[in-house]
C-alpha distance (Angstrom), angle and dihedral (degrees) to the residues before:
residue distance angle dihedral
X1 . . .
X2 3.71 . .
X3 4.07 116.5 .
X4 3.79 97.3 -123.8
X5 3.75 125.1 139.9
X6 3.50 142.9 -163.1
X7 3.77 135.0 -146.0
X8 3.63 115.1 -124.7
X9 4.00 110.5 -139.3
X10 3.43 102.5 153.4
X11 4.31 122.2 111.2
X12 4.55 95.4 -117.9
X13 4.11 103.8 -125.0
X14 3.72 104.2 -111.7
X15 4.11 110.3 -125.7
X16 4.03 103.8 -108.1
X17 3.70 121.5 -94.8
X18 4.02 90.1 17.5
X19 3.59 121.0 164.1
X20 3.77 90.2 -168.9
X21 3.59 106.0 42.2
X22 4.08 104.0 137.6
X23 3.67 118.0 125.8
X24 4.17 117.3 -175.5
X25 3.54 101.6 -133.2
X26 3.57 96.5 179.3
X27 4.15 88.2 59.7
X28 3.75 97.4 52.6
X29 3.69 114.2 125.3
X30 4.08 130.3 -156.0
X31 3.27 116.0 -77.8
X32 3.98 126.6 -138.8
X33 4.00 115.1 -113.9
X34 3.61 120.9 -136.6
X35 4.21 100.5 -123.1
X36 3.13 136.6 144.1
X37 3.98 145.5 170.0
X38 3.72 96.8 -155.9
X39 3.96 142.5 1.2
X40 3.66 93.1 -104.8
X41 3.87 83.6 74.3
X42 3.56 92.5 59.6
X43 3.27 102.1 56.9
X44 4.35 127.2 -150.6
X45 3.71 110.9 -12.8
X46 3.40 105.5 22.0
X47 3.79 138.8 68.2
X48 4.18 131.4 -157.0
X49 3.66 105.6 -105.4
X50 4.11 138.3 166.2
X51 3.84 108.3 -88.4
X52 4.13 120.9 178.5
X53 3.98 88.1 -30.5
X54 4.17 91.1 -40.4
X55 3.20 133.7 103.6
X56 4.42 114.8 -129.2
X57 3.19 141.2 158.2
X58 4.17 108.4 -93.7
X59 4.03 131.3 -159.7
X60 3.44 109.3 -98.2
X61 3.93 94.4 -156.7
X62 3.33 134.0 32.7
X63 4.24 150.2 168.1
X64 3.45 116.1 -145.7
X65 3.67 104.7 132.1
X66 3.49 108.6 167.5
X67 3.58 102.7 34.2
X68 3.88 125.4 162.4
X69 3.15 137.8 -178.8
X70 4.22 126.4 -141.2
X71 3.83 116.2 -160.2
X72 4.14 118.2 -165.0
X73 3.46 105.9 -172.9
X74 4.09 114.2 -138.8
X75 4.14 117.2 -88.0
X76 3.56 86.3 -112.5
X77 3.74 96.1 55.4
X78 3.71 97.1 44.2
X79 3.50 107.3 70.1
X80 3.75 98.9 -146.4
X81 3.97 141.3 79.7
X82 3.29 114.1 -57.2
X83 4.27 85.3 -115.2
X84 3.58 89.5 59.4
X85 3.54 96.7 47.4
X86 3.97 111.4 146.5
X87 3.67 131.3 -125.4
X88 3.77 124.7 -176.9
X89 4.13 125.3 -163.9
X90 3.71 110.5 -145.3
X91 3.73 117.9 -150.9
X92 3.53 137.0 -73.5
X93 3.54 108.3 -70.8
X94 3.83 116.4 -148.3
X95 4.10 110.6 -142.0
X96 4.20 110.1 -167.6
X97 4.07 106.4 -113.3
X98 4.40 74.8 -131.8
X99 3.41 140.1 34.5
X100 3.38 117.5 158.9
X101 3.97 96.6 -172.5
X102 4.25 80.3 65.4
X103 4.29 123.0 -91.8
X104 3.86 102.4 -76.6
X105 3.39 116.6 148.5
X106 3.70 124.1 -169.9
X107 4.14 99.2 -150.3
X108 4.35 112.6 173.0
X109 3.89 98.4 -161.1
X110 3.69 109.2 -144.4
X111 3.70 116.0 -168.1
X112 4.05 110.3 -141.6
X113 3.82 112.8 -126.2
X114 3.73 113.9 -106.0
X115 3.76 128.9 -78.9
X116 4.00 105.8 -121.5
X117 3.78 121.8 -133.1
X118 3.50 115.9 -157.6
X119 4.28 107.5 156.5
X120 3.97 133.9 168.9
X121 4.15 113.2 -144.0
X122 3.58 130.5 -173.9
X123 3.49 141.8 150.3
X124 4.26 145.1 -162.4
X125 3.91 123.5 -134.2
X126 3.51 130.7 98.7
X127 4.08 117.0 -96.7
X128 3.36 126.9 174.3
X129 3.60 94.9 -3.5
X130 3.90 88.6 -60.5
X131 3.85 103.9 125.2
X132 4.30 120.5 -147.0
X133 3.64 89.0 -13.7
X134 3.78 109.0 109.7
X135 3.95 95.0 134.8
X136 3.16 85.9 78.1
X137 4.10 97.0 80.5
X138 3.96 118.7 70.6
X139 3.04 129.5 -128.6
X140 3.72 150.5 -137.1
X141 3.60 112.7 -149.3
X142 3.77 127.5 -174.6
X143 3.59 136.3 -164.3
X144 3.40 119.9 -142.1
X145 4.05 120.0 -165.1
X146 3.94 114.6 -128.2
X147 3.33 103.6 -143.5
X148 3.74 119.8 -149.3
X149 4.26 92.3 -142.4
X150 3.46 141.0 42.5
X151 3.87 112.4 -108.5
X152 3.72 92.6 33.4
X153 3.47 109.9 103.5
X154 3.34 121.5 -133.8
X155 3.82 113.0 -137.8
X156 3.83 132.6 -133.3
X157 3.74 130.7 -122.5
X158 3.69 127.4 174.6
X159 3.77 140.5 161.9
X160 3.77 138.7 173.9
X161 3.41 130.3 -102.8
X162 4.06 131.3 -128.9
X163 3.88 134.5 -154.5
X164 4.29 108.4 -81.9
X165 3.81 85.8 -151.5
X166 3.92 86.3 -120.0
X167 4.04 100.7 90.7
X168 3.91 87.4 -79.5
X169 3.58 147.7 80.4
X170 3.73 137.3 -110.8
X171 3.76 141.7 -156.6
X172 3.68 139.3 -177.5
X173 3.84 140.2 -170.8
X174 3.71 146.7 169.5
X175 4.05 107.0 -135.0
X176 3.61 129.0 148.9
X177 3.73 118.8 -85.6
X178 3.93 108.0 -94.6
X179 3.83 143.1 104.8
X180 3.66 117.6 -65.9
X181 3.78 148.8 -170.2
X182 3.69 107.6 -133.1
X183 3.47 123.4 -155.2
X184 3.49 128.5 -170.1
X185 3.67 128.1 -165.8
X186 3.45 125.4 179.5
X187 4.04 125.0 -140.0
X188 4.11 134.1 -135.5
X189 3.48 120.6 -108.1
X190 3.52 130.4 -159.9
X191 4.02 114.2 -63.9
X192 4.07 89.2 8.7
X193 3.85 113.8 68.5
X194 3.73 93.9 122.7
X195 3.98 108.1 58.5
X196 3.69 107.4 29.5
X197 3.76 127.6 156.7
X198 3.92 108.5 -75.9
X199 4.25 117.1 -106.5
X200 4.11 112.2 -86.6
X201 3.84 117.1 -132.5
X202 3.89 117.9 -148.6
X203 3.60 112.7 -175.5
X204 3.88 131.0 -154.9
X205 3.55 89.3 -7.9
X206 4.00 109.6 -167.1
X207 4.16 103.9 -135.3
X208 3.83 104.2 -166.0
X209 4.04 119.8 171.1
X210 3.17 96.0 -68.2
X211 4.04 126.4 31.7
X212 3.98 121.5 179.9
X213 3.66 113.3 159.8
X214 3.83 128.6 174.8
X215 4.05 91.9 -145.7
X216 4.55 97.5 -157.3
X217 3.80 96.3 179.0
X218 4.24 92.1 175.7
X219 3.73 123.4 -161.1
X220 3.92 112.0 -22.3
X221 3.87 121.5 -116.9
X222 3.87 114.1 -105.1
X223 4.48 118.1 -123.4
X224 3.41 97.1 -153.7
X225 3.66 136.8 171.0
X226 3.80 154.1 66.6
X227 3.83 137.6 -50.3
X228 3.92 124.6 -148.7
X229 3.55 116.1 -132.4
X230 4.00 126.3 -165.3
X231 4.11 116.9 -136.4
X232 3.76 113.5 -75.7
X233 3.78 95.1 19.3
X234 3.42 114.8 126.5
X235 4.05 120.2 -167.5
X236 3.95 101.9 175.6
X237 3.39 102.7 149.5
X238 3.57 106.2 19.3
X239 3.96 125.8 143.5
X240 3.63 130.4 -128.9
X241 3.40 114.5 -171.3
X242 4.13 134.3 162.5
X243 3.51 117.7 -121.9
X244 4.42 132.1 -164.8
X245 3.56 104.5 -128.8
X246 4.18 93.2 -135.2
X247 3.26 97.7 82.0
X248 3.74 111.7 -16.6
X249 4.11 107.6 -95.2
X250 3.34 120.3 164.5
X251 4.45 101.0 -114.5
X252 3.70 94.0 177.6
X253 3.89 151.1 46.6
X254 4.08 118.5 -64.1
X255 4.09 94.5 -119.9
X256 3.80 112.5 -154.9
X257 3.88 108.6 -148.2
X258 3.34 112.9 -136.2
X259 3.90 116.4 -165.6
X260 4.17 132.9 -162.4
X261 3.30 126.5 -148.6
X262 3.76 116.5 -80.0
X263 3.82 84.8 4.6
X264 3.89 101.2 150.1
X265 3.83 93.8 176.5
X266 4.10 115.5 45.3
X267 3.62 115.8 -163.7
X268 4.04 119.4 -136.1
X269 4.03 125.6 -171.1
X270 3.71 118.7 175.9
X271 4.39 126.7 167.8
X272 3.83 114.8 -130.3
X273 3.61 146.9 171.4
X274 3.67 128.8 -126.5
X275 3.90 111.8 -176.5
X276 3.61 100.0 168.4
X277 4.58 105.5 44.5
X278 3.78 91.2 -177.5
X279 4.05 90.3 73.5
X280 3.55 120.8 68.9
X281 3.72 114.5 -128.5
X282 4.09 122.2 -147.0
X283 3.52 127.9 -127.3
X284 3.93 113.9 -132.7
X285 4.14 129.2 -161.3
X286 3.56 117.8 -170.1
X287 3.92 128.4 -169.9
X288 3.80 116.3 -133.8
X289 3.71 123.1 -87.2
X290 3.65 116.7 -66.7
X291 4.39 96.6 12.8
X292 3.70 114.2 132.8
X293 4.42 89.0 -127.4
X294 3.66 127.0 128.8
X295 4.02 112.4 -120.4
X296 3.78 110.4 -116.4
X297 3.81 129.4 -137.8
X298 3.59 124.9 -163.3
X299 4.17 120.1 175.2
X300 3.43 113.1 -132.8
X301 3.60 99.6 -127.4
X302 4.23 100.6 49.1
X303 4.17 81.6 56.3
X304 4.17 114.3 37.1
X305 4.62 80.3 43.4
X306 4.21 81.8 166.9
X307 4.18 93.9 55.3
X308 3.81 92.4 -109.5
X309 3.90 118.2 126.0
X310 4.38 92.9 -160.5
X311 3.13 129.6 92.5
X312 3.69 104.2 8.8
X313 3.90 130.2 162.6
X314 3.91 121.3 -120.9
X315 4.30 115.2 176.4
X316 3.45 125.4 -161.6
X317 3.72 87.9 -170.7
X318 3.76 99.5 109.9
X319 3.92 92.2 57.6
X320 3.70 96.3 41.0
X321 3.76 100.9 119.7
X322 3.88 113.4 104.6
X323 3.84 118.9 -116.4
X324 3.53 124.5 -110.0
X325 4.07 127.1 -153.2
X326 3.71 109.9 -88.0
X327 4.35 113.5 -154.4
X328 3.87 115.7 -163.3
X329 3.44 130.0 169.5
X330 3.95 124.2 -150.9
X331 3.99 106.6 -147.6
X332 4.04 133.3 159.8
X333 3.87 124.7 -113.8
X334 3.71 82.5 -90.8
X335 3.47 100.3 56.3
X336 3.63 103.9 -112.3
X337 4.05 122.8 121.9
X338 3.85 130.7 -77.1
X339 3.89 123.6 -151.4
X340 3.57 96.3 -148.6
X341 3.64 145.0 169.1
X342 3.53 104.6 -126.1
X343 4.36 121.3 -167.2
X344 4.51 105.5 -176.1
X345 3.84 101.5 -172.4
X346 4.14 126.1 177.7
X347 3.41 113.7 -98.3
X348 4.48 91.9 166.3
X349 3.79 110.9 7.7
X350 3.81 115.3 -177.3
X351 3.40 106.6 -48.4
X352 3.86 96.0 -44.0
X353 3.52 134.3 128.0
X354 3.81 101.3 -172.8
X355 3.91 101.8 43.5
X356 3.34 121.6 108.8
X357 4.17 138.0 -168.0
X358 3.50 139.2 -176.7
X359 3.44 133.3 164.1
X360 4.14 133.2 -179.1
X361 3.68 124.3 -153.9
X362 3.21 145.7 132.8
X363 3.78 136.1 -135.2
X364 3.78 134.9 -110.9
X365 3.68 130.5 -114.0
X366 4.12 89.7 -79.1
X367 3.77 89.3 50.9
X368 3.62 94.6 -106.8
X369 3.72 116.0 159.3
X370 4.30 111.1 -172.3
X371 4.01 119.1 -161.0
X372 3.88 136.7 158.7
X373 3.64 107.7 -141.7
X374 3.97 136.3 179.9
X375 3.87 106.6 -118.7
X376 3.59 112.1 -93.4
X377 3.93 134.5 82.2
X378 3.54 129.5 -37.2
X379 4.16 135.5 -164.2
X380 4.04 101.7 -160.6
X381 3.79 110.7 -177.5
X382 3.77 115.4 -168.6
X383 3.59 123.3 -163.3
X384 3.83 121.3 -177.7
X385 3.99 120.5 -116.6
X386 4.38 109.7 -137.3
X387 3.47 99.7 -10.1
X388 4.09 102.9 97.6
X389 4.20 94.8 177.6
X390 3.64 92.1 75.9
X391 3.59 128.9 66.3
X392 3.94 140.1 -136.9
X393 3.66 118.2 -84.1
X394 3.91 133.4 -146.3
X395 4.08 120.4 -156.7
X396 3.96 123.5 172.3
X397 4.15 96.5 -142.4
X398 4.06 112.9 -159.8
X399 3.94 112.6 -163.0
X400 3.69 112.5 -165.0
X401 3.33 115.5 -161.2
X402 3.63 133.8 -89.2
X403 3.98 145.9 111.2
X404 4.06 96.4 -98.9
X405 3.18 137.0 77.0
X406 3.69 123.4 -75.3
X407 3.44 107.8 -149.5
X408 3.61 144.9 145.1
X409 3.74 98.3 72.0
X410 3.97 115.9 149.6
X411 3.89 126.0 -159.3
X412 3.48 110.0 -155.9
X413 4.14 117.7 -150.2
X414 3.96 116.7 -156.6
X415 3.94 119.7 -145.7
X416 3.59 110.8 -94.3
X417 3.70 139.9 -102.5
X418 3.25 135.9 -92.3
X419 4.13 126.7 -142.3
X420 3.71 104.0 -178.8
X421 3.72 128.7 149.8
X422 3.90 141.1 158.8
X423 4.03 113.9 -107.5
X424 4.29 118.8 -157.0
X425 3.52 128.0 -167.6
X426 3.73 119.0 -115.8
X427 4.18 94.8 -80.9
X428 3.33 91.7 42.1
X429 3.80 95.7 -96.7
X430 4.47 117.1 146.7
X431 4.05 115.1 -84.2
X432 3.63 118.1 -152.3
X433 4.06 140.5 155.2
X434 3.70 91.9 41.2
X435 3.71 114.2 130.8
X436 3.80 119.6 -116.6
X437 3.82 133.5 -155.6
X438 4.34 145.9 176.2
X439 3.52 105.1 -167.0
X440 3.83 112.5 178.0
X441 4.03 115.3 -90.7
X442 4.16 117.6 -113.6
X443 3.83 107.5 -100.7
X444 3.86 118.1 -143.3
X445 3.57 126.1 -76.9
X446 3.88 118.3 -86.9
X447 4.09 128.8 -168.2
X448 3.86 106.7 -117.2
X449 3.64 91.0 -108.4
X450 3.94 97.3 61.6
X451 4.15 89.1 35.0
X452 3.85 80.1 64.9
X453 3.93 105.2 38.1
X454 4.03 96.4 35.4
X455 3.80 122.8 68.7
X456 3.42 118.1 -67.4
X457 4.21 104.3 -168.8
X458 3.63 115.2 175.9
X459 3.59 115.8 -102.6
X460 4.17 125.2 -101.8
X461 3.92 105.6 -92.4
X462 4.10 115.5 -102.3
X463 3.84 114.3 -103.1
X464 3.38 139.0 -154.3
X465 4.07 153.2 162.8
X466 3.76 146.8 133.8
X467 3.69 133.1 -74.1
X468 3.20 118.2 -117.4
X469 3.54 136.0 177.7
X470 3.55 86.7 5.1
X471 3.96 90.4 -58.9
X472 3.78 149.6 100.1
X473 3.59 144.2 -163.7
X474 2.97 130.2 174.5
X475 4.13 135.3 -179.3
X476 3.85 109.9 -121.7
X477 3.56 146.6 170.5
X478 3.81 122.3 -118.7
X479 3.67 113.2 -91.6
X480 3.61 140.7 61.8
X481 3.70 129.5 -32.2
X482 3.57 138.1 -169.4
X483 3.78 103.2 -141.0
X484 4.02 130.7 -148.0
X485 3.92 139.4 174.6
X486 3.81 104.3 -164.2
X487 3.66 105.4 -163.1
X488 4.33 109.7 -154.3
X489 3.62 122.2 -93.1
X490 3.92 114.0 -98.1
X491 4.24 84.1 40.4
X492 3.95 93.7 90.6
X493 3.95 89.6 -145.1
X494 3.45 120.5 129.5
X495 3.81 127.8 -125.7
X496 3.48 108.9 -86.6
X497 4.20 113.0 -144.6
X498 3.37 155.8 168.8
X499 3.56 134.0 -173.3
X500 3.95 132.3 -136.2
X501 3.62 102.0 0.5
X502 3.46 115.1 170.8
X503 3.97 145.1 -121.2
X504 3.72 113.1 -169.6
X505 3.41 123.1 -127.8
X506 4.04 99.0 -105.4
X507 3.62 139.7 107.8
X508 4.24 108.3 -68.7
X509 3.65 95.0 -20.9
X510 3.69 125.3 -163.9
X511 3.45 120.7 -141.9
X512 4.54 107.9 -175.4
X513 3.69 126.3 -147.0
X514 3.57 128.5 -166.6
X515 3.98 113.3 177.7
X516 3.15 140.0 160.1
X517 4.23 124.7 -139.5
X518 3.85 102.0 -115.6
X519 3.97 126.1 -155.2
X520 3.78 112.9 -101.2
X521 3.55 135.9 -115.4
X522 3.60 112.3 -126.3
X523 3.81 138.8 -135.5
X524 3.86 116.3 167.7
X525 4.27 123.1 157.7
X526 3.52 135.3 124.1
X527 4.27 125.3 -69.2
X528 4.04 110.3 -140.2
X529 3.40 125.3 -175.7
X530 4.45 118.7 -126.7
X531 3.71 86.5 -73.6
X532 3.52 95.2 48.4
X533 3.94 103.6 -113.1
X534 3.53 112.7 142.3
X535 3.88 110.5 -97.2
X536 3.70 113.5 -131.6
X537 4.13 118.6 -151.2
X538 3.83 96.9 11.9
X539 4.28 110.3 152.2
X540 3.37 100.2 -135.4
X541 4.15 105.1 -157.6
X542 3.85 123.1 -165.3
X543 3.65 117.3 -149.3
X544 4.22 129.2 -173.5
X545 3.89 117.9 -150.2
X546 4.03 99.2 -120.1
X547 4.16 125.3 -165.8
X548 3.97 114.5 -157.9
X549 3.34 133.7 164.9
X550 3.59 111.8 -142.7
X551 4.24 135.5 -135.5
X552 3.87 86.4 -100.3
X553 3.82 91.2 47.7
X554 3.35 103.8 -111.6
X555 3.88 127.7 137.8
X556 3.49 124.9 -122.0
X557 3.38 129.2 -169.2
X558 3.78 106.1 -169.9
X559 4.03 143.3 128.3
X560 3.51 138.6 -97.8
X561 3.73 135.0 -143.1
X562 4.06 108.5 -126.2
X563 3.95 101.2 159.5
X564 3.76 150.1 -13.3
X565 4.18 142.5 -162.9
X566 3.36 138.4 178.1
X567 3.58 120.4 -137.9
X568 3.48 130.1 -119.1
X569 4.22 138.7 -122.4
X570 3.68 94.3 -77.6
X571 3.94 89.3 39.6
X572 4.03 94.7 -106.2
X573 3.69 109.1 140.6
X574 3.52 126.8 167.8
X575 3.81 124.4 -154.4
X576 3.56 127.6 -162.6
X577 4.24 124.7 -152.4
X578 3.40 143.4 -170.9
X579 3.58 118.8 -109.4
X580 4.08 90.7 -131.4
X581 3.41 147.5 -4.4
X582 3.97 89.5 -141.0
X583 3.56 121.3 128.9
């Protein structure tokens, strides 16, 4: 391979939603390009090839089964709000395990034309003293993507709908083709924003080219019964609400309990919509804003055992003890103060199985943390905010009960980790300038109901920095980490990764890396939009299919980012991939 370098001058794009985005410009090095003249250069399993205009050195062998590709077309190109921005996945596409002539790939891109929406809705039931005329409401109606893996988020679409001039309402939209969740909310009108028709839940909704869907919801069900109250507890403004356990939307009325004085039993009735009777839908109470109570979940089916959804009996009487104020304080091994974010969640509350707490905070300049909690046991995970040489902390918290205050309690946070590592090109030569990342690995797929009963810790903070001197390091939490080298455009390396690596749970850990930069596999064509113009400024991500078991055992099916390009003014792009993921 010929020594040539490059000088990086380009700001690095910061991951979204990172933590620990911050990138020393001013220390970047120059980094090697990938060229070559001939395939004697290259060396043993690789060959030079023509790459965006260049000659390099290529992979020849590779194992990326699985691999997709996900194209977002530019704002400008789209047409739409930027919220309803499309992205298309193309399908798989199959990569040889050898090529001897080098793993180029010529891939055209062409993005499908839009399915079109165009759906009728109406509904019966009386609201507001308006009888059988529920088309009357609008609506705002969203479609959420189901995505087939974990990790792959599945985007949002919604619209508004608009009177059909038939006693109902209508709404279209242009979407990709796909399977959906769709969620239907319905709006107030003048004179009726208190008893509106209750939110409709479609699930795994198949969107083909065309969808047109007269949406007859009926008469809604009735939730109907009474809730037992223990002496001195007051739930005036309470809400009752029904839930569908997929992923947690709210299918009925918001019911506002109203309670009289020395009123042991206080009644609730709410109007809902099940579309799909085979799931079992949960029943959720929530305290007012600001009142140191668990929430409490109740599934349908363990409560109305006979089918019926009237008169059914909710108790409060396992969480009936008052809450007393909790004081914490956040501090290093050394003693000294933490400003922390700080999440306490029920892990036993009272004698309950189905309540549920959480609370965010964060502490004050002394550490100090303040909570009223419900006697019972505790997880409180702290994590500290700016200060990326100390680590996240985990604490089970028991609060016996009483009227004072319990204070005195002390979080400790350990220094923390360190994933560092030395990085060599392909002969062996010294990488620098490339940009280097942890971001926190996908966890499996829970059902809303455990999501909100099981632990819910706050994830390890992203990291990131710059090799240098053919070397990392990089401050982490424990836990595990997807990991990336992202070598600058112009370079033609490949990202270098490697999914869930992982930081023990110990006191600084040091987790060791020793990798080596490979040659990329490489897919370069032209991106066209449905009528086959060439689409300018398109991001055109690559994403591998990747099955892990995690610490706690369970599988995950879910994907991985291994590259990314934009494309061009005449829609050429050219993307660049690492042979593997292997370690």
């Amino acid at each position: 391979m010929s020594r040539r370098s490059i000088a990086r001058v380009a700001l690095l794009g910061c991951l979204p939603a990172s933590a620990a985005c911050s990138i020393p410009l001013e220390s970047m090095e120059a980094m090697p390009t990938n060229a070559c003249d001939s395939s004697v250069q290259c060396g043993s399993g690789a060959t030079c090839a023509e790459v965006g205009g260049q000659r390099a050195c290529v992979s020849t062998s590779a194992q990326l089964d699985g691999l997709f590709l996900e194209i977002r077309p530019g704002a400008a190109n789209a047409g739409v709000e930027p919220s309803n921005l499309p992205k298309f996945s193309t399908q798989e596409i199959a990569i040889a395990r050898r090529a001897d002539a080098g793993q180029v790939y010529f891939v055209d891109v062409n993005v499908p034309p839009p399915a079109s929406v165009s759906a009728t809705w109406d509904v019966g039931g009386s609201y507001c003293s308006i009888d059988d005329d529920g088309g009357i409401f609008p609506l705002k109606v969203e479609f959420r993507r189901v995505s087939p893996y974990v990790g792959l988020e599945g985007q949002s679409y919604w619209t508004t709908s608009t009177p059909s001039g038939f006693g109902s309402q209508r709404f279209e939209l242009a979407i990709p083709s796909g399977d959906y969740h769709v969620y239907m909310v319905p709006q107030a009108i003048p004179d009726c924003d208190y008893d509106l028709p209750p939110p409709i839940f479609l699930p795994n909704q198949h969107i083909p080219a065309v969808w047109k869907p007269d949406i007859m919801a009926g008469s809604p069900r009735v939730l109907a019964g009474n809730l037992e109250v223990p002496s001195g507890v007051d739930v005036s403004g309470w809400k009752l609400d029904l839930l569908e356990p997929l992923t947690g939307s709210v299918i009925s009325q918001v019911g506002v309990l109203e309670q009289g004085e020395s009123q042991p039993d206080v009644p609730f009735s709410v109007k809902f919509y099940l579309a799909d009777p085979t799931t079992s839908p949960i029943i959720r109470l929530r305290p007012k804003d600001g009142e140191a109570r668990p929430t409490m979940y109740w599934q349908l089916d363990t409560i109305a055992l006979d089918g019926t959804t009237q008169d059914l009996a909710l108790s409060l009487f396992e969480v009936e003890a008052e809450a007393r104020r909790v004081e914490g304080r956040v501090l290093d091994m050394a003693g000294n103060p933490v400003f922390a974010t700080v999440r306490i969640q029920g892990a036993v509350i009272g004698k309950a199985q189905n309540a549920a707490y959480k609370l965010d905070t964060e502490t004050d300049e002394t550490g100090l943390f303040v909570a009223s909690l419900a006697p019972g046991e505790y997880v409180v995970y702290a994590q500290p905010s700016g200060d990326a040489t100390k680590a996240k902390a985990e604490q089970i918290l028991k609060v016996p009960a009483g009227s004072d205050c319990y204070c005195g309690q002390t979080i400790l946070i350990p220094e923390a980790g360190s994933l560092r590592g030395r990085v060599r090109g392909p002969t062996g030569e010294q990488m620098a300038g490339a940009a280097v990342f942890a971001v926190p690995s996908v966890s499996a797929a829970k059902s809303y109901f455990d999501r909100v009963l099981q632990r819910d810790p706050l994830l390890p903070r992203q990291a990131s920095g710059v090799l240098q001197d053919g070397g990392f390091s990089l401050s982490v939490d424990p836990g595990e980490f997807d990991f990336s080298i992202r070598p600058p455009s112009g370079s033609a390396y490949p990202w270098l990764v490697r999914p869930r690596l992982t930081v023990p749970s110990t006191d600084a850990p040091i987790a060791e890396l020793d990798l080596t930069m490979p040659y990329p596999v490489v897919l370069q064509g032209v991106v066209r939009d449905n009528a086959g113009a060439p689409l300018r400024d398109a991001l055109v991500v690559a994403w591998l299919p990747v099955e892990s078991t995690t610490p706690r055992g369970e599988e995950v099916a879910g994907v991985l980012q291994i590259g990314e390009a934009r494309s061009g003014l005449d829609g050429s792009y050219t993307l660049l991939l690492p042979p593997s993921t292997s370690r």
